[in-house]
N, C-alpha and C positions, 0 to 999 in steps of 0.2 A: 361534370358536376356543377351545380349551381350555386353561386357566388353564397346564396343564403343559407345552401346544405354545408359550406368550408365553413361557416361561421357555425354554422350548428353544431358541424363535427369538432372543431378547434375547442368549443365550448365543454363538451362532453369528455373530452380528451382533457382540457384543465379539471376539469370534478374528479374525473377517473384518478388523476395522477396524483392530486390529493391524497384519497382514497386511501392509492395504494401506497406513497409513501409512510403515510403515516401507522398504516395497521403494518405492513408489509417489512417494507425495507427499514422504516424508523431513523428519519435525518436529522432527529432534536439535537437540540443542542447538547442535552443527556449524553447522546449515543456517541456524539464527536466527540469531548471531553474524554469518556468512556475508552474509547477507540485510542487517544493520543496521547494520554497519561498514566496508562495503566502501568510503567513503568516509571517512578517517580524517581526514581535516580539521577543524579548528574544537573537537574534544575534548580539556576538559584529563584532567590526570592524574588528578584528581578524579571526574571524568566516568567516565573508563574505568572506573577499580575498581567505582564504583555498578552500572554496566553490565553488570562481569563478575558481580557478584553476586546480578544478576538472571538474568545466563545459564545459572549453576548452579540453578538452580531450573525445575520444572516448573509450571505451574497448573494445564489443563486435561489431563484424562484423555483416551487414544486415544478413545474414542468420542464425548466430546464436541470433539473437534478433526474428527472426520467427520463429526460435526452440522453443525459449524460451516463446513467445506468446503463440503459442499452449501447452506446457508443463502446464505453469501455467493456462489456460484454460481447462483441464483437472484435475487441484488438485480443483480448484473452477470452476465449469460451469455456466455459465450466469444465473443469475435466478431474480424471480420479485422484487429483489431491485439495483440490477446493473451487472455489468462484470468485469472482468480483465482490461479490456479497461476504463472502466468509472475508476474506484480505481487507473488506470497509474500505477499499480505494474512490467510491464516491465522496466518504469523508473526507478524507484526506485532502481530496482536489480541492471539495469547500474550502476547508482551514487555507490549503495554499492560494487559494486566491486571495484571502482573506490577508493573507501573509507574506504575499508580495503582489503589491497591488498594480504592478506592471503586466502581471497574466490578466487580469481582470475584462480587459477592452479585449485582447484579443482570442481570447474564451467564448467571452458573451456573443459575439460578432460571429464567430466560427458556429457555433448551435444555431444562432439564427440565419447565416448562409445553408447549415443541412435540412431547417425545414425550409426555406425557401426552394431551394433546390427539389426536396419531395414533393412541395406543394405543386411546382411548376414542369414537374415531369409526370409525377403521379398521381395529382390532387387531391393529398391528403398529407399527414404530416407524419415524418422519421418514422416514429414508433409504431405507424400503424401499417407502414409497408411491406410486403415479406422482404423474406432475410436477401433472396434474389438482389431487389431492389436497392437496397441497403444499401450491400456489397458492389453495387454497380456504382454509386456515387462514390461512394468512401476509396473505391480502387482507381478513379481517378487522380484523385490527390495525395494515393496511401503512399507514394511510388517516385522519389525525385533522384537527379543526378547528383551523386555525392560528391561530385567536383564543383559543382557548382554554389556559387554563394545563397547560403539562406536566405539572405537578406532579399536576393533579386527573384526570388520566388513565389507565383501568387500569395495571399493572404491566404485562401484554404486551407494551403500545401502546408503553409510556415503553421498555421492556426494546430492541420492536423496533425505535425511536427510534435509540437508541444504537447498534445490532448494524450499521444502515444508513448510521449517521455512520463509523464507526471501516470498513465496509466501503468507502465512496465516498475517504474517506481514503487507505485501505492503495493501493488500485488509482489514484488519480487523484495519488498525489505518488511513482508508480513507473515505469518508464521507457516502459510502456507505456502507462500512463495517461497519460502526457504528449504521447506519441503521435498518441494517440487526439483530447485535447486541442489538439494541432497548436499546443502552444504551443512557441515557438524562443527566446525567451529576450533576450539581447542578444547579435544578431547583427553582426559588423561587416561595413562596407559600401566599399566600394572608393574612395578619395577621393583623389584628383590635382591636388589644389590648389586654390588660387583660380583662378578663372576668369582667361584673358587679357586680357579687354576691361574686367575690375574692374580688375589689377595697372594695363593701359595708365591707367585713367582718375585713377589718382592718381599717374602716375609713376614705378611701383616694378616689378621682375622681382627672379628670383630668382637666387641667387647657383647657378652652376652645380652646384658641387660638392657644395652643401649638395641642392640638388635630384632631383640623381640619388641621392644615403644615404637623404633622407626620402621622395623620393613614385616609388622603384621598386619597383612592386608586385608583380615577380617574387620578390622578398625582404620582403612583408609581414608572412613567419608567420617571420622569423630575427631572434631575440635581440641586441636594439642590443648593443654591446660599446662600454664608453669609454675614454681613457686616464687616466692620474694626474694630468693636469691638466685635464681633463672636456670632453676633444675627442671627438667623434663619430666614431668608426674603423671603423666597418660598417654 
C-alpha cells in the first residue's frame, strides 16, 4: 500500500468513526453522566461537583474511543446476556481516565502502539483488520508470567494489563455483568416463624394479633406504619 492510500485510509477511518460514534454508540457527555449516576445514592455534594467536572471534559478522541470499542469487544464478545455496549464499559474507561490521570499516558500510548503494530504488519489500522489479525497481536502481550514483576514487563503487556482490568471491571459491576455472573445479592427468604413444635416445647405461642401484622406474607413487600406511641398499625 502506498504511503498516500495509509493517509487516505487513516482519514476515512477518522470520518467513519465519527459517524459511527455519534449516531451509533453515542459517547456524549449526555450518555456518560447517564451511564454513572443513574444511581444517585451515597454522593455527597462534594462528590457531584468533582464529577461534573470531570463530565465537562473530553480525553480520548473519536477514533481512539473506536479503538477502544473494538479492543474491549474482543476481551469480552457479545454473548446471551449482553455486550460491551449494553455494560457502557467504553464510558466508563473515559470517566476513569479522566479520573485518575495516572492511566492516561499509559492508555493513550498502548492504542497507539496497536495501530502502529496493524499498520506495520498489515497496512491498515486495528479496526479495520480481520478478527484473525487482531487476535494475533493482542495474544502476544494478552499472556504474561504471573510470577513475574509487572513493573519489568514491556509497556504493551503492562498497557494491555490495565486495558483488561478496567475492561472486566466496566462489564462485570454492570447490570449485565451481574447477570452473567448470576450473582443475586441479598435475597430475602420467606419466613413464618418459629416452628410449632419449638414454640410447644418451651411453652410459648404467639400472640394473635401480633402474628397476623408480622408473619403475613401477603403484606411482606408493604411499609410497617407505627403510631406516636410506637404501636404496630399495619
Amino acid at each position: 500500500m502506498k504511503r498516500r492510500d495509509s493517509i487516505k485510509n487513516m482519514t476515512l477511518a477518522s470520518f467513519g468513526a465519527s459517524i459511527f460514534l455519534e449516531s451509533c454508540y453515542d459517547i456524549s457527555r449526555e450518555k456518560i453522566v447517564r451511564s454513572l449516576t443513574r444511581y444517585e445514592y451515597g454522593r455527597t455534594p462534594e462528590e457531584k461537583l468533582y464529577d461534573d467536572k470531570l463530565f465537562e471534559q473530553k480525553f480520548f478522541s473519536n477514533d481512539e474511543l473506536l479503538t477502544l470499542d473494538k479492543l474491549c469487544n474482543l476481551i469480552i464478545p457479545p454473548n446471551d446476556f449482553g455486550s460491551i455496549k449494553e455494560a457502557e464499559v467504553v464510558q466508563l474507561i473515559e470517566f476513569m481516565a479522566k479520573d485518575i490521570p495516572s492511566y492516561q499516558e499509559p492508555l493513550r500510548k498502548g492504542l497507539s502502539w496497536t495501530n502502529n503494530e496493524s499498520n506495520n504488519r498489515f497496512n491498515n489500522l486495528f479496526i479495520d483488520i480481520p478478527y484473525s489479525s487482531q487476535k494475533e497481536i493482542l495474544d502476544e502481550i494478552a499472556y504474561y508470567d504471573p510470577n513475574k514483576n509487572m513493573n519489568d514487563l514491556p509497556e504493551p503487556v503492562q498497557w494491555f494489563n490495565l486495558l483488561r482490568n478496567l475492561t472486566m471491571t466496566g462489564y462485570f459491576t454492570s447490570e449485565v455483568g451481574i447477570k452473567e455472573l448470576g450473582y443475586k445479592g441479598n435475597t430475602p427468604n420467606v419466613w413464618d416463624g418459629v416452628p410449632q413444635n419449638v414454640l410447644d416445647q418451651y411453652g410459648l405461642s404467639y400472640d394473635k394479633d401480633w402474628l397476623d401484622k408480622c408473619i403475613d406474607q401477603s403484606k411482606r413487600n408493604d411499609t410497617a406504619i407505627w403510631d406516636k406511641e410506637g404501636n404496630l398499625i399495619s
